[in-house]
Biotite code that builds the C-alpha atoms (Angstrom):
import biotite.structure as struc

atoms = struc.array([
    struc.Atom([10.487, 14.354, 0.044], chain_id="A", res_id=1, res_name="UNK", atom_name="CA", element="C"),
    struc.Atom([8.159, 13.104, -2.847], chain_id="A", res_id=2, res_name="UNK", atom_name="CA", element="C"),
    struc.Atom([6.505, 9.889, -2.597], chain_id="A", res_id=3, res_name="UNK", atom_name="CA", element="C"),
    struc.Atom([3.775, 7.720, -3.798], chain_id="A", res_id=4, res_name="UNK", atom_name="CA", element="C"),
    struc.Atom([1.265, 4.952, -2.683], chain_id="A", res_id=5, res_name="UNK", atom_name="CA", element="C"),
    struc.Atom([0.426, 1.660, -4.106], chain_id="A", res_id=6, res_name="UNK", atom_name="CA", element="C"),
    struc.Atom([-2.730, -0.193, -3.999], chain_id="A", res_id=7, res_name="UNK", atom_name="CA", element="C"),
    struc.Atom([-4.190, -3.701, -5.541], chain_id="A", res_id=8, res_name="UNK", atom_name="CA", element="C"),
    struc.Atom([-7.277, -3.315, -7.304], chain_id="A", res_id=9, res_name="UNK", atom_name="CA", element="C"),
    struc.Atom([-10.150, -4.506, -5.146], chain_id="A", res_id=10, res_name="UNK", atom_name="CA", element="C"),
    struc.Atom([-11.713, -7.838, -5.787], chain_id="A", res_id=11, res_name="UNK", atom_name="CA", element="C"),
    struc.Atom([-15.331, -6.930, -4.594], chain_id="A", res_id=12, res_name="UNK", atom_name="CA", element="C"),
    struc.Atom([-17.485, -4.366, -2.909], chain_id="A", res_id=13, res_name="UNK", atom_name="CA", element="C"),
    struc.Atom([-15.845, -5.248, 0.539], chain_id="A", res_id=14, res_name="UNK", atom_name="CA", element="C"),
    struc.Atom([-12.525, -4.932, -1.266], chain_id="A", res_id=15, res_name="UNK", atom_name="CA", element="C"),
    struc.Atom([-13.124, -1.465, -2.459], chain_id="A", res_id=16, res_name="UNK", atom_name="CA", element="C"),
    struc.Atom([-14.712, -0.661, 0.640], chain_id="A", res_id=17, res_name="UNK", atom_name="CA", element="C"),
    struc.Atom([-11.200, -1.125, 2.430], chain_id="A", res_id=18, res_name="UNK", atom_name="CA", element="C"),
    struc.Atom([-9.423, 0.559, -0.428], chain_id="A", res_id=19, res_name="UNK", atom_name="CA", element="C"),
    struc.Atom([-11.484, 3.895, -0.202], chain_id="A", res_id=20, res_name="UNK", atom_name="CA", element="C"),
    struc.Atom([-11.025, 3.967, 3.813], chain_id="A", res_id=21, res_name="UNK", atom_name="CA", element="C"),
    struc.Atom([-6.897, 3.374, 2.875], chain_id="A", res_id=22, res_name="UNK", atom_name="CA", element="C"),
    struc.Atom([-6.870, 6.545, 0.230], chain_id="A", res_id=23, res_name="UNK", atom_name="CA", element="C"),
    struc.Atom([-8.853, 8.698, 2.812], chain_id="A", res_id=24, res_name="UNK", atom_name="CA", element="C"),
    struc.Atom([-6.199, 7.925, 5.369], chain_id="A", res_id=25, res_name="UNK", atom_name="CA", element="C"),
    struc.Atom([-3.003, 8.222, 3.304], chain_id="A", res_id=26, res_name="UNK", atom_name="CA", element="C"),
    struc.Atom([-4.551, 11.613, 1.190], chain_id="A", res_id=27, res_name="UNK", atom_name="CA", element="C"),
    struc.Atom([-3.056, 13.867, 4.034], chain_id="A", res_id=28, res_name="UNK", atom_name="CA", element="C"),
    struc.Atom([0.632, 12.910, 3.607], chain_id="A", res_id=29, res_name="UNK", atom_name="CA", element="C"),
    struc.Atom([0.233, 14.464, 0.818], chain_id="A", res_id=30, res_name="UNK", atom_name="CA", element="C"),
    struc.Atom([1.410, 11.771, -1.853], chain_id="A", res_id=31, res_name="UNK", atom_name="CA", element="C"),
    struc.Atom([2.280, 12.623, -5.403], chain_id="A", res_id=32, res_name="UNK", atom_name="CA", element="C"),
    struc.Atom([0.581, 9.820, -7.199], chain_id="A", res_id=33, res_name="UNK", atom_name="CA", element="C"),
    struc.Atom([-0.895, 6.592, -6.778], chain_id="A", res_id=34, res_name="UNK", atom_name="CA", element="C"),
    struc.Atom([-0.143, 3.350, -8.570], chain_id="A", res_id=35, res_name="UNK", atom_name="CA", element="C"),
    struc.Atom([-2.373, 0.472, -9.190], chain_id="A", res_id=36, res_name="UNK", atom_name="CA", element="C"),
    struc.Atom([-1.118, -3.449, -9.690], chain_id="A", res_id=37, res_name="UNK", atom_name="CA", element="C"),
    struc.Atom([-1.597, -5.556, -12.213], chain_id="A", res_id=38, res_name="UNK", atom_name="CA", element="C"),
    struc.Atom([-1.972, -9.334, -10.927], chain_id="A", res_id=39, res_name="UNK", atom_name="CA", element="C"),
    struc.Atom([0.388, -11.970, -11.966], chain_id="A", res_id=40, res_name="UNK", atom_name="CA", element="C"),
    struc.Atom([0.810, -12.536, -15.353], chain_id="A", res_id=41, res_name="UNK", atom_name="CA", element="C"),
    struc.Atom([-2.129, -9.001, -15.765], chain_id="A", res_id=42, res_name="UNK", atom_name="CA", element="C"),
    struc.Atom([-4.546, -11.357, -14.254], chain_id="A", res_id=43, res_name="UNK", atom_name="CA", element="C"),
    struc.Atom([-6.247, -8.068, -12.921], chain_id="A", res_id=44, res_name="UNK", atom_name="CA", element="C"),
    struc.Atom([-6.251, -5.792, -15.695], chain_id="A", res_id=45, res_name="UNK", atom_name="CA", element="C"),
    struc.Atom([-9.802, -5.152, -16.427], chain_id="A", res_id=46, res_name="UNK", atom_name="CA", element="C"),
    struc.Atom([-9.872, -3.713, -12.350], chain_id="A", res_id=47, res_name="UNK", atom_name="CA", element="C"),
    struc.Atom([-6.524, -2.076, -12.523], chain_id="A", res_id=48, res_name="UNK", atom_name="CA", element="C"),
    struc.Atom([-7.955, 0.645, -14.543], chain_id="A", res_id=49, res_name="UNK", atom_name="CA", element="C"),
    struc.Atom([-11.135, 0.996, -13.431], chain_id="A", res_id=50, res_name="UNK", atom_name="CA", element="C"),
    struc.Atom([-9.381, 1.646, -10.171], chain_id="A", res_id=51, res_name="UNK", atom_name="CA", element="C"),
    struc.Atom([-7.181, 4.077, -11.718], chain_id="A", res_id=52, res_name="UNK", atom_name="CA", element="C"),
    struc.Atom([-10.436, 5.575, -13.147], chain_id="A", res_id=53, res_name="UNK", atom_name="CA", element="C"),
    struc.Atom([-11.764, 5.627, -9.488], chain_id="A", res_id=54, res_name="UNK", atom_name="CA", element="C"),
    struc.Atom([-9.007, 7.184, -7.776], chain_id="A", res_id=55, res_name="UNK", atom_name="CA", element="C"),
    struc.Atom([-8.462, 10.068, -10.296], chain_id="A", res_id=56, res_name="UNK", atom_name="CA", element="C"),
    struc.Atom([-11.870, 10.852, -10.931], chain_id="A", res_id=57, res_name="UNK", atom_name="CA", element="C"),
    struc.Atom([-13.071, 10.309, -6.702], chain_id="A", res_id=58, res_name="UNK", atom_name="CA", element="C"),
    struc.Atom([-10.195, 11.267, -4.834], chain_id="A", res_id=59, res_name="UNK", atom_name="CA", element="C"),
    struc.Atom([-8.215, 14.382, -7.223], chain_id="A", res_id=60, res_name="UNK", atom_name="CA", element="C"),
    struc.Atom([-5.185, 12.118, -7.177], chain_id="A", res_id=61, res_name="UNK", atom_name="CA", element="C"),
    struc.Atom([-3.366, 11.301, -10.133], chain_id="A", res_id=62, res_name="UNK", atom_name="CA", element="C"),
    struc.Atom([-3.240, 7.270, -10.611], chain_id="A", res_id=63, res_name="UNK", atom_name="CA", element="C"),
    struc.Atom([-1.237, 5.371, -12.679], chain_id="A", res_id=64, res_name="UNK", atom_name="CA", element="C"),
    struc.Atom([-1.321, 1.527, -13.403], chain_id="A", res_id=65, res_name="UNK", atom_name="CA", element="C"),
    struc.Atom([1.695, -0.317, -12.410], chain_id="A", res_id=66, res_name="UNK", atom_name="CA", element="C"),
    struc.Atom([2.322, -2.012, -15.937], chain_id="A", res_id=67, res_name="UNK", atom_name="CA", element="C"),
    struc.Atom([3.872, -5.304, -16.813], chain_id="A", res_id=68, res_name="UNK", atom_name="CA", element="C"),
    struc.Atom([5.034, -6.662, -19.587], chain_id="A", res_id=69, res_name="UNK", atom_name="CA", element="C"),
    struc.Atom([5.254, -10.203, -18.946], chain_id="A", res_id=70, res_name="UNK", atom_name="CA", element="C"),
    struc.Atom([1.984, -12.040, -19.915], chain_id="A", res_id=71, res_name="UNK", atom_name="CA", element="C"),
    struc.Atom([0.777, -8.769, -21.899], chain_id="A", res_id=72, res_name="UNK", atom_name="CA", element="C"),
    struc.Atom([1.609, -9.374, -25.457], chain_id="A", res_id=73, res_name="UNK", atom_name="CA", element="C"),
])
């Protein structure tokens, strides 16, 4: 069965910290992809793709950002 993970961007060091042990434990199930929130109303956006960034380039694991469209225009 295909499937995916989702993670919030990290809001500091400690943050990212956490978020790198999570993708090292979830890599062997074997996920397809990983998305990235937004915050509320993008309030995250800047650190929704440099998380993206991160998990592609660190971890061979295509990343997507989860987009939305309200607050984004």
């Amino acid at each position: 069965m295909a499937h995916s993970v989702e993670f919030f961007p990290p809001k500091n060091a400690a943050g990212e910290e956490r978020l790198r042990e999570a993708i090292t434990a979830l890599l062997p199930l074997g996920p397809e992809y990983a998305s990235v929130t937004f915050g509320a109303g993008g309030s995250t956006r800047e650190r929704t793709f440099a998380t993206v960034t991160m998990i592609r380039q660190d971890y061979d694991l295509e990343a997507v950002p989860h987009l939305s469209c309200i607050g984004s225009t």
